[in-house]
ROMIMI-980561 format. One record per atom (N, C-alpha, C, O): chain; residue number from 1; x, y, z; residue in three letters. Coordinates in pm, 1 decimal. Example, Ala and Ser with C-alpha at 12.3 -4.5 7.8 and 13.67 -1.06 7.14 Angstrom:
2
<A 1 <1319.0 -569.0 780.0> ala>,
<A 1 <1230.0 -450.0 780.0> ala>,
<A 1 <1320.0 -330.0 780.0> ala>,
<A 1 <1423.6 -331.9 846.5> ala>,
<A 2 <1285.0 -225.0 708.0> ser>,
<A 2 <1367.0 -106.0 714.0> ser>,
<A 2 <1290.0 3.0 787.0> ser>,
<A 2 <1340.9 113.8 803.9> ser>,
This chain:
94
<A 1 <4180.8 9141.4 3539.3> unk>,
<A 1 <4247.1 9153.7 3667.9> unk>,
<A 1 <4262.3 9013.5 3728.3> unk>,
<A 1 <4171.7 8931.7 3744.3> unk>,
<A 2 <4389.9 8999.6 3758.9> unk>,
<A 2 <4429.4 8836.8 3879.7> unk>,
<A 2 <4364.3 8824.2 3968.6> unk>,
<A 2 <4363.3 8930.4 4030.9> unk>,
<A 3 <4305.0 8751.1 4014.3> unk>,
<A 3 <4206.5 8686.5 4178.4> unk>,
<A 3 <4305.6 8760.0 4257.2> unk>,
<A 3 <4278.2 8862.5 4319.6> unk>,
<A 4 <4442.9 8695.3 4252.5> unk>,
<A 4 <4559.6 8703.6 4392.6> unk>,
<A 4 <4576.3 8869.2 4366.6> unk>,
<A 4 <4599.6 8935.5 4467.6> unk>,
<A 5 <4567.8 8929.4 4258.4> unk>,
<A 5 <4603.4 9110.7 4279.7> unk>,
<A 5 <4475.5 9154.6 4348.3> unk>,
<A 5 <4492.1 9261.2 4407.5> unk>,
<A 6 <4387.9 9119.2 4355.7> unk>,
<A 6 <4253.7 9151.5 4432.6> unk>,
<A 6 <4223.9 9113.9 4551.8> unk>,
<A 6 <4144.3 9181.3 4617.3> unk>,
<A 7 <4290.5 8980.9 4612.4> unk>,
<A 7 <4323.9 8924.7 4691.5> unk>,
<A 7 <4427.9 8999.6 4811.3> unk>,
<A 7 <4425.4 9007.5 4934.2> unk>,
<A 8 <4525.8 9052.4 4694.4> unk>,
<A 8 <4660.5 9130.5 4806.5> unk>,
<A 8 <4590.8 9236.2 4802.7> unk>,
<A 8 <4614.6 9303.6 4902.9> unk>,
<A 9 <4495.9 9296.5 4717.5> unk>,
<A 9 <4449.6 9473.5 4771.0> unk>,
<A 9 <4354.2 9476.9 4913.1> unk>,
<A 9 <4334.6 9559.2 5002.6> unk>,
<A 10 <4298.2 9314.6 4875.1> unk>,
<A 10 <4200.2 9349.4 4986.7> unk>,
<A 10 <4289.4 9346.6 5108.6> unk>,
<A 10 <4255.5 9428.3 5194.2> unk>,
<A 11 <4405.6 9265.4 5140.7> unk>,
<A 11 <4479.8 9199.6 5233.6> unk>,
<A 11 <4527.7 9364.6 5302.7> unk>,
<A 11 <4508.5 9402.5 5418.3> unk>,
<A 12 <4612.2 9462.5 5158.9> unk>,
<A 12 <4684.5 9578.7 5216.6> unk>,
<A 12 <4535.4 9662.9 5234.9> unk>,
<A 12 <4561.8 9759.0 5307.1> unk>,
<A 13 <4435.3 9664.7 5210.0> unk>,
<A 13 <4312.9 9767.8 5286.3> unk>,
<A 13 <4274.4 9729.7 5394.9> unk>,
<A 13 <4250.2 9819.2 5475.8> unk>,
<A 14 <4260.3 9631.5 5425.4> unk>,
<A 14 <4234.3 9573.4 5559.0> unk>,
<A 14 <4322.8 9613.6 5628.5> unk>,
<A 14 <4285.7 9686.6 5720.4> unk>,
<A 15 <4493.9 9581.9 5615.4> unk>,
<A 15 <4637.4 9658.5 5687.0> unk>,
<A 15 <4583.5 9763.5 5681.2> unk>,
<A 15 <4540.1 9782.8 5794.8> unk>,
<A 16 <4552.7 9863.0 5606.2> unk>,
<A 16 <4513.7 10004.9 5664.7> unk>,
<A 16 <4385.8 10059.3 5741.5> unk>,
<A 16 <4375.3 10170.7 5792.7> unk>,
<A 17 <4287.3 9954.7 5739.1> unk>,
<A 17 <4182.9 9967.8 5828.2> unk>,
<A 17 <4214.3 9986.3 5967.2> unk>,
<A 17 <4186.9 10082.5 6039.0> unk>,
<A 18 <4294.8 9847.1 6003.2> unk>,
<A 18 <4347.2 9800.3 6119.5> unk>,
<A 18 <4457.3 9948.0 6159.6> unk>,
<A 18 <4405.8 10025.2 6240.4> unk>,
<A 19 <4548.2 9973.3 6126.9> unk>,
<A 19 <4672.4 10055.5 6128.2> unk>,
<A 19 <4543.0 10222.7 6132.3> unk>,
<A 19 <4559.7 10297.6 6228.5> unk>,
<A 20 <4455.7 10252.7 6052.0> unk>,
<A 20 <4407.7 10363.1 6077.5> unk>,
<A 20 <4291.8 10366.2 6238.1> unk>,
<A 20 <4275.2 10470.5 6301.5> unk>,
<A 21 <4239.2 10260.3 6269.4> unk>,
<A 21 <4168.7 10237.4 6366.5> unk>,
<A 21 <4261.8 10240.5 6523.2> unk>,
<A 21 <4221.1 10287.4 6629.5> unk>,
<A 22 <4368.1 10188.8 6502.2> unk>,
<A 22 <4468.9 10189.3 6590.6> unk>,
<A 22 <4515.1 10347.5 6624.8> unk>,
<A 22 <4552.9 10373.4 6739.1> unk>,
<A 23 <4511.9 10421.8 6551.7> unk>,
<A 23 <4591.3 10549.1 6552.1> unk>,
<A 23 <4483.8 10657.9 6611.7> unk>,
<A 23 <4494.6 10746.9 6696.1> unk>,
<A 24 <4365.0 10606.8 6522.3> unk>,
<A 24 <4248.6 10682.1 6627.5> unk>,
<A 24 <4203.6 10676.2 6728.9> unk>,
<A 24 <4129.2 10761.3 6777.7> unk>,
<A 25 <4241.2 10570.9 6782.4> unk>,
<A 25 <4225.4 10499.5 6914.0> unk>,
<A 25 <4313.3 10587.0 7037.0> unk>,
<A 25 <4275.7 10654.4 7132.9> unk>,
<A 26 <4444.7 10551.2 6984.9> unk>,
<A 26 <4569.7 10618.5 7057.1> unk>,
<A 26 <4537.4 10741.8 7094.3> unk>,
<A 26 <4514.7 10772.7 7211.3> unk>,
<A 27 <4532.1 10843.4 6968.7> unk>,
<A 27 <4475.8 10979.1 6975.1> unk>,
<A 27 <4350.4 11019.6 7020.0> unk>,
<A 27 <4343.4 11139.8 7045.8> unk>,
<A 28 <4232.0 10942.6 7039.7> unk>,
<A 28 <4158.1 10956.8 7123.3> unk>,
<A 28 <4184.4 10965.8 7307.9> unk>,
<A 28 <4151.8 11036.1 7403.5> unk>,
<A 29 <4262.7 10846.7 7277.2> unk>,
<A 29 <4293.5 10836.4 7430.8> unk>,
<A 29 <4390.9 10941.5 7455.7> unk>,
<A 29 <4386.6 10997.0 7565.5> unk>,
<A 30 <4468.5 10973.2 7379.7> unk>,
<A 30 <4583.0 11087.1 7448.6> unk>,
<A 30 <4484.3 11233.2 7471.6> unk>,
<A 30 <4510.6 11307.6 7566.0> unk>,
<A 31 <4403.2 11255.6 7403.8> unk>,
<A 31 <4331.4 11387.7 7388.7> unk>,
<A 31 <4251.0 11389.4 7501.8> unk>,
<A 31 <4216.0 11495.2 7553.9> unk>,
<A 32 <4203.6 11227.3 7563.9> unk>,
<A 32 <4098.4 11234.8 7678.0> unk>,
<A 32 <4174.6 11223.0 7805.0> unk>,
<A 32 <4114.1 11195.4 7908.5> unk>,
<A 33 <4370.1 11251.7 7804.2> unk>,
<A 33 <4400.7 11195.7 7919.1> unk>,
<A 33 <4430.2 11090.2 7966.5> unk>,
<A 33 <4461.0 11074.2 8084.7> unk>,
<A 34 <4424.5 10994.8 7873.4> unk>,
<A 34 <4426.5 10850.0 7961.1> unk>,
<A 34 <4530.2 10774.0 7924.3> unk>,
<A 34 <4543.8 10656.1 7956.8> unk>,
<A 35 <4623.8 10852.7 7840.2> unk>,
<A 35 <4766.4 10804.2 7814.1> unk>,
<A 35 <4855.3 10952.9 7754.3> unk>,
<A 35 <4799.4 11056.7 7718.7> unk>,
<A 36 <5006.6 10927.9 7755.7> unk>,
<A 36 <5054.2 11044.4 7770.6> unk>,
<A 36 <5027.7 11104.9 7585.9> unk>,
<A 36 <4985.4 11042.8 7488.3> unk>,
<A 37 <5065.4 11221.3 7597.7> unk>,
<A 37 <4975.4 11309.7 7444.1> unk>,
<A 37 <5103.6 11406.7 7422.4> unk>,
<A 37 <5140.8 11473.3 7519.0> unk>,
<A 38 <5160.6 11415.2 7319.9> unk>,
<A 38 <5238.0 11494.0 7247.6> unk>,
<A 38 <5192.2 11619.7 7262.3> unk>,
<A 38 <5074.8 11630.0 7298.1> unk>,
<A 39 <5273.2 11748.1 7238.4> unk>,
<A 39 <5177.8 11875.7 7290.3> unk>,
<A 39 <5112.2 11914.5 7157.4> unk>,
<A 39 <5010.4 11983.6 7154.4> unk>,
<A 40 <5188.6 11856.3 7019.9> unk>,
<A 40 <5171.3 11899.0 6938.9> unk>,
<A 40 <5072.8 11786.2 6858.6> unk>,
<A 40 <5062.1 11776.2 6736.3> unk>,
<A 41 <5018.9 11722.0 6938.7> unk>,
<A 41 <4962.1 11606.4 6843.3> unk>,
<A 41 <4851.1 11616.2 6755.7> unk>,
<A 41 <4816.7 11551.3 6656.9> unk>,
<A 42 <4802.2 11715.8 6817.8> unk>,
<A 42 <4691.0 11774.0 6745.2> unk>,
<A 42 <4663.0 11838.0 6620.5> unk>,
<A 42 <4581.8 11803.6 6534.6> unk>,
<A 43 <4760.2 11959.8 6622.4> unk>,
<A 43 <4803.7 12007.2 6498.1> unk>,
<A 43 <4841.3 11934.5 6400.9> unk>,
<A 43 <4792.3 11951.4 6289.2> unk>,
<A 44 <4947.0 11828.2 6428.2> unk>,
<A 44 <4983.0 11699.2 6338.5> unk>,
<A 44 <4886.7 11623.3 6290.3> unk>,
<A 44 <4898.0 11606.2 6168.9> unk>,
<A 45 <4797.4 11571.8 6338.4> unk>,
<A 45 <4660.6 11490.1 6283.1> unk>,
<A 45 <4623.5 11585.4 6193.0> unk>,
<A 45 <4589.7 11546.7 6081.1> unk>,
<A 46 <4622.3 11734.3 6224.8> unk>,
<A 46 <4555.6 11798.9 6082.6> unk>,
<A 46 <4609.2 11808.0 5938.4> unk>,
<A 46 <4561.6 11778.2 5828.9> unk>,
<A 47 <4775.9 11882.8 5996.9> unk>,
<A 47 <4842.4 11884.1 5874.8> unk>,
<A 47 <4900.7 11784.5 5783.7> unk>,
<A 47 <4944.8 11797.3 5669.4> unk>,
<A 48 <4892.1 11696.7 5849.9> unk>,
<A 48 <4977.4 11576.8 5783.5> unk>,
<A 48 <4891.1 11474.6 5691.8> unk>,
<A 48 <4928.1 11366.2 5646.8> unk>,
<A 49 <4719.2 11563.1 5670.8> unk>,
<A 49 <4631.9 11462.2 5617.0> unk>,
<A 49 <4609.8 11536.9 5449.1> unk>,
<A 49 <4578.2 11462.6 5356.1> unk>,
<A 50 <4630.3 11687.9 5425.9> unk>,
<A 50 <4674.9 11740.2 5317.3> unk>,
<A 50 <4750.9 11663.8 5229.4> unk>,
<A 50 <4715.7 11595.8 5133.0> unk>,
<A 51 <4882.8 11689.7 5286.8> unk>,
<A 51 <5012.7 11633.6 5216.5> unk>,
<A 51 <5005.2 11478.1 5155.7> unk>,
<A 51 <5053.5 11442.0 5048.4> unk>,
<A 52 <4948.6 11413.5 5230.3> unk>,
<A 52 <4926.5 11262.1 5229.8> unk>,
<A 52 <4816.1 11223.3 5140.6> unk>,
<A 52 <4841.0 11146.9 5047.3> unk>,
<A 53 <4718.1 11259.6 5155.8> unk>,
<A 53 <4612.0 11280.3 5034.9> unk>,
<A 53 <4655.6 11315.6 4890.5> unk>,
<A 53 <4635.7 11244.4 4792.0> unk>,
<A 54 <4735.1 11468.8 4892.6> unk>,
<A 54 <4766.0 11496.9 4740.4> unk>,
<A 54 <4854.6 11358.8 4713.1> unk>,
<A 54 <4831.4 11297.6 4608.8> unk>,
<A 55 <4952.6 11310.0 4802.1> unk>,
<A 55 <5069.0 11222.6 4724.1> unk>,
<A 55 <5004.6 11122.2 4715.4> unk>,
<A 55 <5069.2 11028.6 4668.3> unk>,
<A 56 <4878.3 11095.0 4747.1> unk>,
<A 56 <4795.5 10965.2 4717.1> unk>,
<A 56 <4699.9 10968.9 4549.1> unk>,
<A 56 <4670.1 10884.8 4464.2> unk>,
<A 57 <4677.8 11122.5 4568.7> unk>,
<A 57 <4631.5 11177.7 4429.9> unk>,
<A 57 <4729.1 11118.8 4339.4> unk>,
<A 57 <4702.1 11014.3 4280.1> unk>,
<A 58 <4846.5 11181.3 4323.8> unk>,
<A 58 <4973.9 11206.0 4261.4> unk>,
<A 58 <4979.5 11068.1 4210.5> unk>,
<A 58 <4978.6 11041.4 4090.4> unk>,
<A 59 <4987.1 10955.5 4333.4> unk>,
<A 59 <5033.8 10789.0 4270.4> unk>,
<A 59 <4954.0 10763.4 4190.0> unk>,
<A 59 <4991.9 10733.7 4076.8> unk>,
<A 60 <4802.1 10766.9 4225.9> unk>,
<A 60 <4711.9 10734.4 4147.2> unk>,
<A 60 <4680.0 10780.9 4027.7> unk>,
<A 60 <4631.8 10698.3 3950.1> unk>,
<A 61 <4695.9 10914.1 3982.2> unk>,
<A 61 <4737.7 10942.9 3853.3> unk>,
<A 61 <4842.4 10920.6 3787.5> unk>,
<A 61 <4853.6 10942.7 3666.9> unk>,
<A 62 <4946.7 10865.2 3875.1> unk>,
<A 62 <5079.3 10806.9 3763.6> unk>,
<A 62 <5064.2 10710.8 3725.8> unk>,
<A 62 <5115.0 10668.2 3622.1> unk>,
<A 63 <4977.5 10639.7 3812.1> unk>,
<A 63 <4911.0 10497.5 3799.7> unk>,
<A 63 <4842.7 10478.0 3617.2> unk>,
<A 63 <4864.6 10427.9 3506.9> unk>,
<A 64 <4774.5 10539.0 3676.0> unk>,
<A 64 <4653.6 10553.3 3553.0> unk>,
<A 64 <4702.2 10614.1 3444.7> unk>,
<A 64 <4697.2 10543.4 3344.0> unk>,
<A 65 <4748.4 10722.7 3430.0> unk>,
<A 65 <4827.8 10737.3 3307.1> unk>,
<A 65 <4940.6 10666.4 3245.5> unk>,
<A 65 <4991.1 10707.7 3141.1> unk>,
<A 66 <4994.2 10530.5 3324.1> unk>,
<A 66 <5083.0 10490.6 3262.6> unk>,
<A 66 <5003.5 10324.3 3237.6> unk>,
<A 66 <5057.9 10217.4 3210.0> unk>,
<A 67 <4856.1 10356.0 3260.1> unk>,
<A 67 <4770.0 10234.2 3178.6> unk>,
<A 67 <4773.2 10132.1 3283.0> unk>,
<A 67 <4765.6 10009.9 3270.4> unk>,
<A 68 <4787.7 10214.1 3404.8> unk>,
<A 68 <4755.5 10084.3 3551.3> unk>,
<A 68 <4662.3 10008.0 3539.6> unk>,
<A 68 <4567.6 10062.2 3482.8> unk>,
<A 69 <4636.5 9855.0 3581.3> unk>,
<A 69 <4485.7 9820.6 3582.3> unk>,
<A 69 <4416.8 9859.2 3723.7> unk>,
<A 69 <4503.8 9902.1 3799.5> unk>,
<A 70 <4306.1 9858.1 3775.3> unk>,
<A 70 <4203.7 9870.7 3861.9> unk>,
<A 70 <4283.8 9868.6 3981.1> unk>,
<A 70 <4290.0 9962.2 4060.8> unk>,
<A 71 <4353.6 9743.9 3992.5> unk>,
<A 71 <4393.6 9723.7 4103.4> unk>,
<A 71 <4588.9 9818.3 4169.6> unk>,
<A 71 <4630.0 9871.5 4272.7> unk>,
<A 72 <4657.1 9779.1 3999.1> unk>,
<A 72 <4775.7 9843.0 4035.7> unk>,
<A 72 <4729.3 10056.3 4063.0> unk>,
<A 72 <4820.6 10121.4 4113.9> unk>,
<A 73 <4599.3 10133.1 4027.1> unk>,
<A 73 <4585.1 10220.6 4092.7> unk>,
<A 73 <4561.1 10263.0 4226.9> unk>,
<A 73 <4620.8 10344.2 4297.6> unk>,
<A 74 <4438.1 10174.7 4251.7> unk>,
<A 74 <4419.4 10171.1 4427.8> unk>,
<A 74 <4539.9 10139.5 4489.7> unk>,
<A 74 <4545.3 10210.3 4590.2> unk>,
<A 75 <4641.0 10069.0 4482.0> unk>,
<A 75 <4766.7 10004.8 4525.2> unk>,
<A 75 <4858.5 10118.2 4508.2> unk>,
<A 75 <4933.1 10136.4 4604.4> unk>,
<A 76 <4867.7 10176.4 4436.5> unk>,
<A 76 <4954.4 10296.2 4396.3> unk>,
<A 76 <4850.8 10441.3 4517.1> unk>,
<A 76 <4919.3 10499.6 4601.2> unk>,
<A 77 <4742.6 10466.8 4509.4> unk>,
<A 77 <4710.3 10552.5 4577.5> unk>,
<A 77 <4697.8 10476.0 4718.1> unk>,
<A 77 <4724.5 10551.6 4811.5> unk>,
<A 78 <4678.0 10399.6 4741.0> unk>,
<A 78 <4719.0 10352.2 4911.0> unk>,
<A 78 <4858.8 10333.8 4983.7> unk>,
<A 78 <4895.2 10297.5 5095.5> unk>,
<A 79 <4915.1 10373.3 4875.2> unk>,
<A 79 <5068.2 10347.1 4954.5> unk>,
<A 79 <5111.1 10464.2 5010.5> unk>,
<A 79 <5180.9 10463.6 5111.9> unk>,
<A 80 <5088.4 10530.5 4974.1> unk>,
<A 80 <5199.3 10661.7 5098.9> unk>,
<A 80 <5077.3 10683.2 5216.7> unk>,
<A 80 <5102.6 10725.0 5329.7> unk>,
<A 81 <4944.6 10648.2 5170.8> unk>,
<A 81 <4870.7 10697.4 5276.1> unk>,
<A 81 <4866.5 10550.6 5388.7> unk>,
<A 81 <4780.6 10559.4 5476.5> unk>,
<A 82 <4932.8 10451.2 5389.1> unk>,
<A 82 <4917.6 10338.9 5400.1> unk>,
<A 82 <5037.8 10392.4 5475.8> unk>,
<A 82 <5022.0 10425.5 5593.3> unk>,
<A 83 <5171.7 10405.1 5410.8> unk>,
<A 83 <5283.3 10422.8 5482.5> unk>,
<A 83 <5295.7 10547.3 5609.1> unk>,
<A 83 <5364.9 10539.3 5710.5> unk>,
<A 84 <5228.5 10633.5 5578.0> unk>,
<A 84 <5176.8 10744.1 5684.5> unk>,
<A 84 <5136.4 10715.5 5822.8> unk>,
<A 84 <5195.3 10757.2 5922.6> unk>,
<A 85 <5011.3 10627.1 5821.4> unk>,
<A 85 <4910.8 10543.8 5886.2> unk>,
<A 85 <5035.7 10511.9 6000.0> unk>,
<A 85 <5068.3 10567.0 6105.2> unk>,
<A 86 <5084.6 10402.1 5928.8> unk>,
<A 86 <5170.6 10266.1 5989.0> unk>,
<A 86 <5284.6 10364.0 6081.3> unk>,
<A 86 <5315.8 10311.4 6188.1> unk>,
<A 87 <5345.1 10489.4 6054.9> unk>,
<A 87 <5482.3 10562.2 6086.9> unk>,
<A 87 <5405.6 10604.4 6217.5> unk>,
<A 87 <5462.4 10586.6 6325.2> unk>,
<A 88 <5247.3 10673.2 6213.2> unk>,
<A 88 <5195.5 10704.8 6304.7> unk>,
<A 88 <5167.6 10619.9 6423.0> unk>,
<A 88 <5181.8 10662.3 6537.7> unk>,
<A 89 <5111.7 10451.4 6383.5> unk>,
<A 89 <5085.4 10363.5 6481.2> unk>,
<A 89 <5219.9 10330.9 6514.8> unk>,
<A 89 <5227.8 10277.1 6625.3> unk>,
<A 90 <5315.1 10344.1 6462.6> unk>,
<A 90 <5459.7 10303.9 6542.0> unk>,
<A 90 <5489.8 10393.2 6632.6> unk>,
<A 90 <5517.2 10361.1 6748.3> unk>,
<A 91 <5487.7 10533.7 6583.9> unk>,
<A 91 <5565.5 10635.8 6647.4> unk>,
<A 91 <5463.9 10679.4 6785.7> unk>,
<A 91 <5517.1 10715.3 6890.8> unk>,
<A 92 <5311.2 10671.1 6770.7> unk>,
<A 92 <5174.4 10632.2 6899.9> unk>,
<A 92 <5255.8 10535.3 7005.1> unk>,
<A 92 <5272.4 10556.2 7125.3> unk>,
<A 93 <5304.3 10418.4 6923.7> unk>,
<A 93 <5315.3 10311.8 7034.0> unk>,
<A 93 <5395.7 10304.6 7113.4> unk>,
<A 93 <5356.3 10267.9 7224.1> unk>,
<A 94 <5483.0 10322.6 7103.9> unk>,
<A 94 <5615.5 10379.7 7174.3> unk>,
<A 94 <5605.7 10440.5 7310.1> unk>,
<A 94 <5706.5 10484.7 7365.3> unk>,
């Protein structure tokens, strides 16, 4: 495995640390009142963590069966859940 492919995984997990901490934040605060809250926001935090998970399954086994190394799997299973994250802290911020 490359330093720099280990280097950019840590770079995009950290982006999703940050981007998932942000979103819980938001949704905390909308649930306690202290900023405005979707009616449906709730339900959405649940269902939308199914779907996002299997297609994280899904990459990561295409990954790996097509002889990914270490890093191009985690990279392959962090991306839709990565891209999820980020749609949420945009669509929160607003």
């Amino acid at each position: 495995m490359n330093p720099l492919n280990l280097f950019a995984l840590n770079t995009q997990f950290a982006s999703l640390l940050f981007d998932t901490q942000a979103v819980m934040t938001l949704r905390i605060l909308g649930m306690a009142g202290l900023m405005p809250h979707a009616s449906g926001e709730n339900s959405r935090m649940v269902k939308e963590k199914g779907p996002a998970m299997a297609q994280a399954y899904k990459s990561a086994t295409k990954a790996a069966m097509a002889g990914g190394s270490p890093d191009q799997i985690m990279t392959a299973a962090m991306a839709p859940v990565s891209k999820k994250v980020r749609a949420n802290r945009k669509r929160l911020t607003k």
